[in-house]
N, C-alpha and C positions, 0 to 999 in steps of 0.2 A: 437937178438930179431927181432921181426917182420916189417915192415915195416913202420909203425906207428902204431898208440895210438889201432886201433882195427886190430884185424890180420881177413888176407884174410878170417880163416874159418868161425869167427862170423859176417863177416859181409854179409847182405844178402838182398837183394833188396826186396822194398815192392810193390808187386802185390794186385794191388786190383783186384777181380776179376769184371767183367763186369757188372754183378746185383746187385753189391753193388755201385757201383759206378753210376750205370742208376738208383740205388735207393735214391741215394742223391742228385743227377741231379731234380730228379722228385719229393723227398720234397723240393727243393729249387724254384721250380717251381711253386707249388703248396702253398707254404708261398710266394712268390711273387706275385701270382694271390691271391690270399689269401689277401695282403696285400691291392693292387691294388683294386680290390673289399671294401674291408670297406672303402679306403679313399674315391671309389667314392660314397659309399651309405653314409657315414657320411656329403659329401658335399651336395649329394641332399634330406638328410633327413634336413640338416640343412636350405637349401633354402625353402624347405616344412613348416617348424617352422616360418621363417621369415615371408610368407605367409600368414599363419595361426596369427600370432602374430597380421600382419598389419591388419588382415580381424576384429580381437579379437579388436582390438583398433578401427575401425569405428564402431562394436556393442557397442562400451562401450560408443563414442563419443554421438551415435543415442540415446542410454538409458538416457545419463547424460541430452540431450536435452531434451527429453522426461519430465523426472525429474524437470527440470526445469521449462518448459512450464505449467506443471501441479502446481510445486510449485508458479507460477506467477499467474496461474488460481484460485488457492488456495488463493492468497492472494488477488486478484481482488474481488471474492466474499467475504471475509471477510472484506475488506474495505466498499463492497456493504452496506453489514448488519449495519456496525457501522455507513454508512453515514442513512441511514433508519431509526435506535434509533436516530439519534441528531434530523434529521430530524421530527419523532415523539414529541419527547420531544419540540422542539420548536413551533411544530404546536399546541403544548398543554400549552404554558409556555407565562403567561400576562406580556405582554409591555409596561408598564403604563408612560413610556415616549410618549407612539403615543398621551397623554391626553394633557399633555404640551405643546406639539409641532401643535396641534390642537387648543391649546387657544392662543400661539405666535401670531399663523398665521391667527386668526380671531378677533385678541380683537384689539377692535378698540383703538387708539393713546388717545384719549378722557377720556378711562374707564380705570381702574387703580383695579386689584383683591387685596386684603388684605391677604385672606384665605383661606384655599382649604383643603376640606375634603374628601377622595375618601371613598363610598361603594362599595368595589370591587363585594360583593355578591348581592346585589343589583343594582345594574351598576346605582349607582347614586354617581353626584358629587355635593356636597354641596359648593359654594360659596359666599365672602363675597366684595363688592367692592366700590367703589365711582367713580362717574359720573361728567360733568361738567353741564348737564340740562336733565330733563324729555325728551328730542327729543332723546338724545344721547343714554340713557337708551334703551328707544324705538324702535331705528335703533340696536343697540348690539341684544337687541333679535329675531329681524327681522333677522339677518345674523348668529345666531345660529339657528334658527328653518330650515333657508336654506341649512345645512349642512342633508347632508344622512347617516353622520356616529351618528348622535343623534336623538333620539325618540322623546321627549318632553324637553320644553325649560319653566321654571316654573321661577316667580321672584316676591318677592314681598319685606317689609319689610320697606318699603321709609322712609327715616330719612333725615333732613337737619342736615349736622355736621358742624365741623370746617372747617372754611376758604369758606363757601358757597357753598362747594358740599354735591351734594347727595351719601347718602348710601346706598344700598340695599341690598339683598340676592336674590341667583339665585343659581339654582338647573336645572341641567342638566340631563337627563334621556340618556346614551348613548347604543348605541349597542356592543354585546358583540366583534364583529370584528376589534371594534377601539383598545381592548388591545392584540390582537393574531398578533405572530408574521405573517409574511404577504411572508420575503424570499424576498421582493425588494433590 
């Protein structure tokens, strides 16, 4: 037998011919450059993206302030308005503690009030009180007629009672700005 496993005549050298072999040359060429080519446009489309992402995220940063500023604006004027209604409502709304703290501060040590009757709609205050003499009487309505926050200062009624003082009644005519609130 032959000389080994395949004999001389089937065996036979493989010839590529020249074009086919410059033709494999030149798709490998061409998928290399081929290759070459996307990875650099995948890198510079990707740094393109990044770009674009970072530009996308200062618009978004700008709008969100924007947003903001306006939401602040928004809420500045709506505090506006609400401080305006209290505002309103107070400027409109009787304080009739300014009447007490009016009679604290000008009733003489002497005079002693009993009663106290307000007519808000009338801006008249009815009271009732005792004195220790006709002088002191006298002087208490001398230092209410001197007040600018009341109109007229009316009293009359004299009664001697228990324990040696005097009684009277006294009617206060005040103005309407002693019961508005004032915002001091």
């Amino acid at each position: 037998m032959p000389e080994g496993l395949i004999g001389q005549q089937t065996r036979r050298t493989i010839v590529l011919s020249r074009t086919i072999s410059n033709l494999i040359l030149l798709v490998g060429v061409v998928v290399a450059l081929g290759s070459l080519f996307a990875t650099g446009g995948i890198y510079f489309y990707r740094q393109l993206l990044t770009r674009e992402n970072a530009d996308l995220m200062t618009k978004i940063d700008a709008l969100e302030d924007d947003i903001r500023q306006q939401s602040a604006n928004q809420q500045i004027l709506d505090l506006d308005k609400r401080l305006s209604a209290a505002k309103q409502l107070l400027a409109n709304h009787s304080i009739f503690s300014n009447i007490f703290l009016l009679l604290e501060e000008n009733t003489m040590p002497q005079v002693r009030f009993s009663s106290l009757a307000l007519q808000a709609d009338t801006l008249r205050l009815e009271l009732t009180g005792e004195a220790i003499s006709y002088g002191t009487i006298a002087q208490q309505v001398r230092i209410f007629e001197a007040l600018p926050s009341l109109q007229d200062v009316e009293f009359g009624g004299l009664q001697l009672g228990d324990k040696g003082l005097l009684k009277f009644k006294m009617t206060l005519g005040y103005k309407s700005d002693l019961t508005r609130w004032s915002g001091k």
